[in-house]
N, C-alpha and C positions, 0 to 999 in steps of 0.2 A: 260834126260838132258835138262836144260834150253838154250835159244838160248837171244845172247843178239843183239838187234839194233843196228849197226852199219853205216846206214845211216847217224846220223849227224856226227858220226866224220868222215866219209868220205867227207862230203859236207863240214863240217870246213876244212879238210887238201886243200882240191883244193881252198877254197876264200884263205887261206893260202898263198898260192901257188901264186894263180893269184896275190895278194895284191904284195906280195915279186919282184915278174915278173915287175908290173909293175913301184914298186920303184927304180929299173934298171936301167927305159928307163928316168926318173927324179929322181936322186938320191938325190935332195936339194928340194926336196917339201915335208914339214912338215908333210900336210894332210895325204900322202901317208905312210909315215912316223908311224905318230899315228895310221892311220885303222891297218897297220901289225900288231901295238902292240896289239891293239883290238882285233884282230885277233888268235893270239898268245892265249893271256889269255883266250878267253874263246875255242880255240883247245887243250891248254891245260888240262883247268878243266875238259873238256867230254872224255879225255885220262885219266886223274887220276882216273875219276869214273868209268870208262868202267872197268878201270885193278881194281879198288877197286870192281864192278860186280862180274867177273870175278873170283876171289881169293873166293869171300866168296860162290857164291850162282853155279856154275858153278865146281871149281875144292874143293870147301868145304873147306876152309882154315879153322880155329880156331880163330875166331873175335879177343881173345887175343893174336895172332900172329901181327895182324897189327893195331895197334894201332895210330901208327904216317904215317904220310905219307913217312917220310923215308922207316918206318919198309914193307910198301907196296911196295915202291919200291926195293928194297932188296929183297923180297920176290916175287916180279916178274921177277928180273933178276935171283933169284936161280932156279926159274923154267923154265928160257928161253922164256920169253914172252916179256924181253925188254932185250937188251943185254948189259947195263950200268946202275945199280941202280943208282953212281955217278954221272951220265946224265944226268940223269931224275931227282936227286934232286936239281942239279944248274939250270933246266927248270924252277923249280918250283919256287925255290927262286929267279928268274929271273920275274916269272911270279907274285909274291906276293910285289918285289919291288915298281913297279909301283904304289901300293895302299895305297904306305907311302908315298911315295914323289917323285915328276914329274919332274924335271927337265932336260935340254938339254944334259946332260952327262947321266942320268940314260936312258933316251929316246935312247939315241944310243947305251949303253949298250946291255937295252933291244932288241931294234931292231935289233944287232948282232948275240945275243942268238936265237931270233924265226926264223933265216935264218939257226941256226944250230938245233934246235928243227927240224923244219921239214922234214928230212931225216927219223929222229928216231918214232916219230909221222906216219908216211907211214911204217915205220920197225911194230911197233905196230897193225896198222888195217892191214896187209897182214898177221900176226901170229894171229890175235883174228880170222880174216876170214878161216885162217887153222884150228884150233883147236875147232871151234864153229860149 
């Protein structure tokens, strides 16, 4: 059985973390603001590939089973590896917003999202670290 890396998405979930922490203690500073999103997007991408890992080379999935990122997500929660396909696919389309158009409503959107991402994100790297 292959073994997958899980150190960056551990080391994204805690900048994560801290980023979120410290948007807290200044909750009207922009900067702080945009690094979460930054943040966000790329803890999410090394979460969708890990599970995309995972699926194919790891528990042997059927490439033609996961096609879309939906169909990945779905197919990780029917196996219990993320426990809301539906979660994970408003992460994502939370996460791909950003790269159409920035503005101070989408920015806070987003930034609401990667505060609820992160529970699920830590749910994720505690069942890859079980099952790896």
């Amino acid at each position: 059985m292959s073994s997958l890396n899980l150190e960056p998405l551990e080391k994204a979930i805690e900048q994560l973390k801290s980023g979120i922490k410290q948007s807290h203690a200044d909750p009207h500073n922009e900067l702080l603001r945009d690094g979460v999103i930054q943040r966000f997007e790329y803890t999410m991408d090394l979460g969708w590939k890990l599970l995309q890992r995972y699926l194919k080379h790891i528990v042997q999935i059927d490439e033609s089973a996961i096609r879309t990122k939906n169909d990945l997500f779905r197919e990780a929660a029917r196996l219990g590896i993320i426990s809301s396909a539906e979660a994970w696919i408003g992460h994502y389309e939370a996460r791909n917003e950003t790269s159409h158009s920035y503005d101070s409503e989408t920015a806070r959107r987003v930034f609401e999202r990667a505060k609820l991402f992160l529970p699920d994100a830590s749910r994720l790297l505690e069942t890859l670290k079980d099952v790896t």
